[in-house]
N, C-alpha and C positions, 0 to 999 in steps of 0.2 A: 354629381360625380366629377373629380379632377383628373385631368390628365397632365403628365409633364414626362417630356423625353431627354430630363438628364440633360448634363452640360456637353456630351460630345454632339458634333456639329451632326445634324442630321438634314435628309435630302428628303424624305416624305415620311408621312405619316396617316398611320390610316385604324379607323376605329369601328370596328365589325366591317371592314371593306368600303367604309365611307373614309375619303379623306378630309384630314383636319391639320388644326395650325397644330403646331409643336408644344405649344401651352394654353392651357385652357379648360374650361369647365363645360358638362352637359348633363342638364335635368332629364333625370329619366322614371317613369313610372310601369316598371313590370308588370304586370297581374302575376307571374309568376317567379320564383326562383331562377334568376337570371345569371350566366356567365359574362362578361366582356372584355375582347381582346382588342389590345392596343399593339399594333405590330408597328417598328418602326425601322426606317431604312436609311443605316447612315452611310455619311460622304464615301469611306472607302466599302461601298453596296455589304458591307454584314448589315444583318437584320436582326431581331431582338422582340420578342415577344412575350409581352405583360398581358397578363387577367387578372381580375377580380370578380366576386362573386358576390349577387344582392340577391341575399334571399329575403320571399316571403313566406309570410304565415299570414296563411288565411284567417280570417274572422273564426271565431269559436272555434279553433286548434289545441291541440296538447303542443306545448311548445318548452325550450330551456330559456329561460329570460335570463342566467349569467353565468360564468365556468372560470373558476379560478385555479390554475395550479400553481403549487409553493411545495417548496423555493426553488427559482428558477435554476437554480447552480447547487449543484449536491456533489458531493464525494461517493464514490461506487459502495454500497452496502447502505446508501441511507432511504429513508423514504420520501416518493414525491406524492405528494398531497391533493387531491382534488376533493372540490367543492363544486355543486350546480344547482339552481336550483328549479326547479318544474312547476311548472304551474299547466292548473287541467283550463282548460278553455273552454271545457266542451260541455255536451249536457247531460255527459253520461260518467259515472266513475270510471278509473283507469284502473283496471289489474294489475298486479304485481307481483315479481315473485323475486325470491331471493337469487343471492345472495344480500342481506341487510346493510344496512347505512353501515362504515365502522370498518366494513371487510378489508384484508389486506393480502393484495397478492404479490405473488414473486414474479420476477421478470420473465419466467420460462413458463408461467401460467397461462393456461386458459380458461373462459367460466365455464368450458366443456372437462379441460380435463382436472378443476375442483369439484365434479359435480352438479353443475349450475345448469343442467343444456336446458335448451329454449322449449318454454310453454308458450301454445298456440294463444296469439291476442297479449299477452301479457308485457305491459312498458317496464324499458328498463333505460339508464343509462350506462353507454358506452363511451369507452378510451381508445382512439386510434393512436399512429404515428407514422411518420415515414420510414418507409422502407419495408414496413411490416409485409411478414411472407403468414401463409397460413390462414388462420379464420379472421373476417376483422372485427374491429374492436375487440380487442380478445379480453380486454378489461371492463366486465359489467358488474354493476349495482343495481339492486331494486329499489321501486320508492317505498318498503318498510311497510306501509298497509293500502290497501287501494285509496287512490285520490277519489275525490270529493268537488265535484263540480265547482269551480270558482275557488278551490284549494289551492296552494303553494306548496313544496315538502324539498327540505332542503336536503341532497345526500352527500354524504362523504364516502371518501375510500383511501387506500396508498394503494403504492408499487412500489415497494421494494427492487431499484434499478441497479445494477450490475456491472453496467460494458459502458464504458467510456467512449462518450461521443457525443455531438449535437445537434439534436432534432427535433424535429413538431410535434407536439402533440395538440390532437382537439377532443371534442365531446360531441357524443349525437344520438337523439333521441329513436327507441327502437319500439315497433310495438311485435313483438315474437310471430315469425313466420307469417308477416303478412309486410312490413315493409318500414322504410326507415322513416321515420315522420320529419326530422331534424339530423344536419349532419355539418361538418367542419366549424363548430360551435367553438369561439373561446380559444382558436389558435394559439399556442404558447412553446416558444423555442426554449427548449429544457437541454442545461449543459451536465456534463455527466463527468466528472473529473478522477483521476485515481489518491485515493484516500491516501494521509501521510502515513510514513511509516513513526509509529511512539514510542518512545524508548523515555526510561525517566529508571538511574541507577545510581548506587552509592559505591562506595571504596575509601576503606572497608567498611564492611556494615556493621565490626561492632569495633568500639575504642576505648581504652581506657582516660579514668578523666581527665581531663586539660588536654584531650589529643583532641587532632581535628580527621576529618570523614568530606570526599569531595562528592558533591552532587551532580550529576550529569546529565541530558538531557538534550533530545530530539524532538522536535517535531514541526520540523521546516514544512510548510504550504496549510499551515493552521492558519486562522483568521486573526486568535488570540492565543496570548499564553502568559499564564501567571503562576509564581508558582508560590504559595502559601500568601497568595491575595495581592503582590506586588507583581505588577509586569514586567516582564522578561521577555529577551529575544528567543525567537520559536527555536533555537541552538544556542546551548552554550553551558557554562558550568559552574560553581558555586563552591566553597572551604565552608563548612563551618563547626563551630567547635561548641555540640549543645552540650549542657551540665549536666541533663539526662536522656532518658531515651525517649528520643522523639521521633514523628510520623510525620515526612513534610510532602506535602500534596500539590501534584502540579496540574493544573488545570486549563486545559486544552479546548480552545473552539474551533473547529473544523470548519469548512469556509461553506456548510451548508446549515450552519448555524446550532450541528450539534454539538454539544458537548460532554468531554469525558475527562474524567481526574485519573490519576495517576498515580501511586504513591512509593516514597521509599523511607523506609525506619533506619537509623542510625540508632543503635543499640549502644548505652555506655555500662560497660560491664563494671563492677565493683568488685569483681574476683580478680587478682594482682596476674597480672599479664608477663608471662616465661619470657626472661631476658637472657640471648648470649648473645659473648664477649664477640666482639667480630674478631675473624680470623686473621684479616691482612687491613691493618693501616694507611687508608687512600692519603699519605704525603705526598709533596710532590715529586720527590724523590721515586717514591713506588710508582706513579702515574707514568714517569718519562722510562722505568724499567717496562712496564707493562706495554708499552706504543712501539718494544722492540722486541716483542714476541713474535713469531711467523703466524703468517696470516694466507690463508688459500687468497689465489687472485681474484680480486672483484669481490671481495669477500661484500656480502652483505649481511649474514651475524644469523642467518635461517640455518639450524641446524636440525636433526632427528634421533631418536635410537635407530643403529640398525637392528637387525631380525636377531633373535637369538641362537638360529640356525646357521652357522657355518660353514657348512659344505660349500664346496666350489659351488655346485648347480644354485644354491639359494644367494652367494653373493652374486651370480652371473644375474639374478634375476634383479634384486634388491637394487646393486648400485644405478640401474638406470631411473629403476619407481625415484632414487633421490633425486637424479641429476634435473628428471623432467617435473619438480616441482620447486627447483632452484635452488635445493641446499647446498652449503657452502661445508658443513661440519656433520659430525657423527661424532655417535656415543655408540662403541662397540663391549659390548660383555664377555669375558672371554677367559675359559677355564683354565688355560693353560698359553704359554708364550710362544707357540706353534700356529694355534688358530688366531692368535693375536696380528702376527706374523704376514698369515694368506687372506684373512679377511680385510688388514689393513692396508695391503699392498693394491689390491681391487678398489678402493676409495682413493688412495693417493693418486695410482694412475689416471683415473677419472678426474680429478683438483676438488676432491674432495679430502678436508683435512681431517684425520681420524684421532681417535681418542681412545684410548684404550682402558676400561674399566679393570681390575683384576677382581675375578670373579670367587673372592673368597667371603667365609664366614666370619663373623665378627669376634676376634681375637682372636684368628685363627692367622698366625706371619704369613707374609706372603714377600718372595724379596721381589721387588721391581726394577730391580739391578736386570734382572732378564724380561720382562717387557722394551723396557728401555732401550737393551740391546738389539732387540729385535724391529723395535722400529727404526732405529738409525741402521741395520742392514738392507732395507730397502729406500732409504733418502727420506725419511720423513721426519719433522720435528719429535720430538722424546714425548708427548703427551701421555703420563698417565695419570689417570684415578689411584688414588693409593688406598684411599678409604669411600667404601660404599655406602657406611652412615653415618655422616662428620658429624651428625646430631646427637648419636648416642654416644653416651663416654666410656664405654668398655672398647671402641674403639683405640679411644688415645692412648689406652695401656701397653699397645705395643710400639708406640716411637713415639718415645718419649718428646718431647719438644716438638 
């Protein structure tokens, strides 16, 4: 056994209440399972106190000779792995009961409430950890068929871990209702991290051909990421312009070494793609008119429809739902140049800049000479919709140009 009390300066040191140097080694032979504390007292008198723990196993014991869990570091929904393996010492077989090698539980499990509660005499192994509240090792395996004197049998299991944090987990040999043979076996600090969020999308998903389709892509705190076999950063984005319709696959390792693909199709359609004429001409002429249009202050360009309901009572209520999610603009619908009129006045006073739809049918005049009029009676820019569906062309038949 070594002892060492660390680089801070220390004033004594004492090892089960014997004192000793500050560094240094002592041969020890337990007959039994043994704890020892090294308590040590530094210069500014805190104190500090280390154990460790030598167990033995007696001579012809049921004992676990090794405990492996993997992987040390998992993202929350993945599984941690345990391996051990038993071997019987003794001269008598070891009973068993399930649950079987292979079993896999969930983190709110116990072997009581899958089921599993304890037969009298029967070996099993157990999964503690710290902090654990409730039954312990609430994670058990059987060894699969009774051991065999001078037999080995190696078990497996998961746990599906959940809650983000880092702690010990050990293994320890039980024999049912009668007492633990083996315990803190195979110590292992398992980190428990929250899994990334994956996003893997196109725009647009379909194109006609010679167009291009943008790839996009998340999944920042992966280990890996490639996406149709070449590596890429775990964020970022992609143009590309396939000749058909392709499936490109983005391929994700997650930092507990599982892995998941991703995919998004970029459709190249061969059906001739509806073209119109754009309405206003970006010169730069139009650009320096457009930069002199009024604008609500602090505009930030977040607009809404308002409600279709009118009344004073539903604008009293509506213009705040806008104000307290930041809009700057509305889109009012509005039958008549009157409701046009009271619903707009309630948004402007508020520096909400309003827009008035005229709420007719398609080819049905409407003059906006009186919208118009009615928002410049209460100080607001002349905003109106003159057409409700610039996309269909029985609209254009009544103004002309």
């Amino acid at each position: 056994m070594r002892r060492c009390a660390g680089t801070r300066t220390t004033r004594a040191v004492f090892l089960d209440g014997q004192r000793v140097d500050a560094h240094g080694t002592k041969t020890v032979a337990p007959t039994q399972t043994t704890t020892y504390a090294l308590k040590i007292t530094f210069a500014d008198n805190t104190t500090q106190t280390l154990t460790t723990v030598l167990t033995v196993t007696p001579a012809g014991a049921a004992q676990i000779k090794s405990v492996t869990f993997s992987p040390t570091t998992l993202n929350t929904g993945g599984l941690l792995n345990v391996s051990t393996i038993v071997q019987n010492g003794t001269a008598d077989p070891m009973p068993t009961q399930d649950p079987a090698s292979g079993f896999v539980y969930e983190e709110s499990d116990t072997f009581c409430s899958r089921g599993f509660t304890e037969t009298n005499g029967a070996y099993r192994v157990g999964i503690d950890f710290d902090g654990r509240t409730g039954i312990d090792h609430p994670f058990r395996w059987g060894l699969g068929v009774p051991l065999a004197p001078g037999q080995s049998a190696t078990i497996t299991g998961a746990i599906r871990l959940k809650t983000t944090r880092a702690i010990n987990y050990w293994a320890g040999l039980v024999r049912g209702k009668i007492a633990w043979v083996q315990d803190r076996q195979g110590t292992q600090k398992i980190t428990v991290t929250a899994a990334p969020t994956l996003a893997f999308t196109v725009t647009p998903p379909t194109i006609a051909p010679g167009q291009s389709a943008k790839l996009e892509w998340n999944a920042v705190g992966a280990r890996g990421v490639t996406l149709d076999g070449q590596v890429v950063d775990a964020q970022g984005s992609r143009v590309v312009t396939p000749t058909k319709t392709t499936t490109c696959t983005l391929h994700v390792v997650l930092s507990d070494g599982i892995a998941r693909d991703l995919t998004a199709t970029v459709t190249v359609s061969t059906q001739p793609q509806p073209m119109r004429p754009p309405t206003v001409t970006l010169t730069p002429e139009n650009v320096t008119r457009l930069k002199t249009y009024p604008r609500p202050a602090n505009d930030n360009g977040r607009g809404l429809h308002f409600h279709i309901d009118l009344r004073d009572s539903t604008i009293a209520v509506v213009v705040p739902k806008l104000l307290s999610i930041g809009c700057k603009w509305t889109l009012i619908y509005v039958p008549d140049e009157n409701q046009a009129k009271r619903a707009a006045k309630g948004c402007w006073d508020a520096g909400i800049m309003p827009i008035v739809r005229i709420g007719n049918r398609v080819d049905e005049f409407s003059d906006p000479v009186r919208y118009v009029t009615a928002l410049k009676e209460i100080g607001a820019p002349a905003y109106v919709q003159i057409y409700n569906e610039p996309g269909d062309n029985r609209e254009w038949k009544v103004w002309p140009g």
